[in-house]
Phi, psi and omega in degrees: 000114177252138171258090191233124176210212204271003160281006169249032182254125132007133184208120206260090127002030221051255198276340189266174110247159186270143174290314165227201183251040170208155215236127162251141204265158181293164185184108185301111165339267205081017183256002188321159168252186180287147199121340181065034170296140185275157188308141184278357166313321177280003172289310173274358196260353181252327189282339184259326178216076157276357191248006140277141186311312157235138178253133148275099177324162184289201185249118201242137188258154199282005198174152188273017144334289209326345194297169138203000175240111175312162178047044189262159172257132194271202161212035171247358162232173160004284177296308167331299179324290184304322180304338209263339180319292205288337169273318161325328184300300190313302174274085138218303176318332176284310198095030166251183212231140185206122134273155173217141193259143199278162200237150125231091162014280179079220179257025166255102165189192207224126152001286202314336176238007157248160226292123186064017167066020145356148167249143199293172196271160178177140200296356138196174216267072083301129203287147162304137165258096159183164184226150181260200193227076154294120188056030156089029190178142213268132177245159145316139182282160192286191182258153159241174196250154150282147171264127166298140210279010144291323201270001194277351182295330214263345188294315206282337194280345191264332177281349205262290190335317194253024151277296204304325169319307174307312179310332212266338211234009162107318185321108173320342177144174194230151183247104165320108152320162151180034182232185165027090187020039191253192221291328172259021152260355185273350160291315177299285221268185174257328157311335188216059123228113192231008166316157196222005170251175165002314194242030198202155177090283192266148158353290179325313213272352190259349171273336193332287175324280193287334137357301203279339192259311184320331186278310203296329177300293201314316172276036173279274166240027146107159205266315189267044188215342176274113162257186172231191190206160212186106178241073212272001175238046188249136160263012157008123138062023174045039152301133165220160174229099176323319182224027200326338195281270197356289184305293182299325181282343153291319203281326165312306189293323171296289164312313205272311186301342174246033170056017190321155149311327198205144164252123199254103188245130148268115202263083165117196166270150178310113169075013178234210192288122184296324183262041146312016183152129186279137178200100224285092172281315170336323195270337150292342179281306225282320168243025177247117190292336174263231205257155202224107180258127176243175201197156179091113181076024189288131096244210189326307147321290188290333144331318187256333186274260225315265206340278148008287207257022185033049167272354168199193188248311205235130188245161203211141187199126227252278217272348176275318185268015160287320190241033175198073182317301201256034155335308205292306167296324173304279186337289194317303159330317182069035200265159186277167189248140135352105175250135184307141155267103187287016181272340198242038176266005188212100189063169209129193184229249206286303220280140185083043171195341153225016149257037168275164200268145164232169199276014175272308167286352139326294195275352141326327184249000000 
């Protein structure tokens, strides 16, 4: 039985085109090696799903602030770069098209991973209700310091840094984190931003941050190769917004003026229910002029009805393409899927992560 519809047509991206219209979402490991190098595993674990139209890399930080999960991978040295090399080699050898996305925290992190046991940074010294994953095990996140508004040049300069690095490193181009509670969405809401300068009160000054990285990558490696990432009613990580429609429809408004390629929306709470919270997504596709990736709770159905209904370009799907290396033909196919195993999604080594079955090793057997 083929399912051919429009997610499965060619789709042009600025400089690239996609084989189809569906995108694996970025979706955190935990294998980096020492060094925080990505895994030479992840050379196969990405390389089995080059036949999404875009692969997003898990989320990788722009610095070691930036951590905030033991065994995360970074993109600010030397070795990262190369390790991000043999996978980028992997999936283009393949014919796929892959970004990778820069991480900054923010205050969801742990003493334990920052430089001289520091406490981690956030647009104020408020602690998170939420726990991160440290020593092989889920901790309370640390209390955090606000960053001083000298220190805000250099938070924009380590993300412009780790885009020209990605380049360096093979990447078709990067998706700015700025979504589930990480440091420029906690600058962005209100709830975990109470700064009184520049960067704290009106709508203007609290979208300011991601505004500023968002300019500053593009003007890195070019607007059309810079996406973005987005959550505006996800309660992540104990993020909140008072008001959200404004505030993304400013940040949109913004975002559309340095031309990204792409708005990447988390529709709803991250990995939950899409109708948390009323919120007009029609009114960001209506002003952001490139591509409008929507995400969260997608399959095939509601993929084809928004398609259908031009409510988005592109669909994005997390958790089916951890336990379906060939997703895109069981969809096409209409063949059954792979249920994930959530015992091996956060560290570990091959198993739950380049040993799921595709259906060609399937009819093998």
């Amino acid at each position: 039985m083929s399912n051919a519809t429009k997610l499965f047509e060619p789709y042009k991206l600025g400089p690239i085109t996609l084989t189809n219209r569906t995108v694996m979402a970025p979706l955190t490991r935990n294998r980096a090696v020492a060094g925080l190098v990505p895994n030479p595993l992840a050379v196969d674990y990405y390389g089995q799903r080059a036949s999404a139209g875009l692969l997003v890399t898990e989320a990788s930080q722009v610095s070691q602030q930036g951590q905030g999960y033991q065994d995360t991978p970074g993109i600010y040295s030397k070795e990262q770069i190369a390790g991000w090399r043999q996978v980028t080699d992997a999936v283009h050898a393949r014919g796929g098209h892959i970004f990778i996305q820069l991480w900054h925290v923010g205050r969801i992190s742990h003493v334990s991973l920052q430089s001289n046991g520091g406490a981690p940074v956030a647009p104020s010294a408020i602690r998170a209700n939420t726990k991160t994953f440290v020593g092989g095990k889920f901790a309370e996140v640390s209390e955090p310091r606000a960053l001083d508004l000298g220190e805000i040049p250099g938070v924009i300069d380590s993300f412009k840094r780790a885009a020209a690095n990605a380049r360096e490193a093979g990447f078709d181009g990067v998706e700015i984190h700025g979504a589930n509670g990480y440091l420029l969405d906690q600058f962005a809401k209100d709830g975990s931003n109470k700064r009184t300068d520049n960067y704290g009160g009106s709508v203007e000054n609290r979208a300011r941050l991601m505004l500023e990285v968002a300019k500053a990558v593009a003007g890195e490696i070019g607007a059309d190769r810079t996406g973005i990432r987005i959550s505006p009613v996800t309660p992540a990580n104990d993020v909140s917004d008072s008001n959200p429609q404004p505030l993304f429809d400013h940040i949109v408004d913004g975002l559309n003026a340095e031309k990204l390629i792409y708005l990447h929306v988390i529709e709803g709470a991250t990995g939950g229910p899409r109708d948390i919270a009323p919120f007009d997504y029609a009114s960001l596709r209506k002003r952001f002029s490139g591509t409008y990736i929507a995400n969260n709770g997608y399959d095939l159905a509601l993929a084809n009805k928004v398609l259908a209904a031009n409510e988005a370009d592109l669909i994005a799907f997390g958790k089916l393409f951890i336990s379906n290396p060939d997703l895109v033909e069981r969809l096409k196919q209409g063949a059954p899927l792979n249920t994930p195993d959530k015992t091996t999604f956060y560290g570990g080594g091959a198993k739950g992560y380049t040993d799921y079955p595709t259906l060609a090793l399937d009819a093998a057997q």
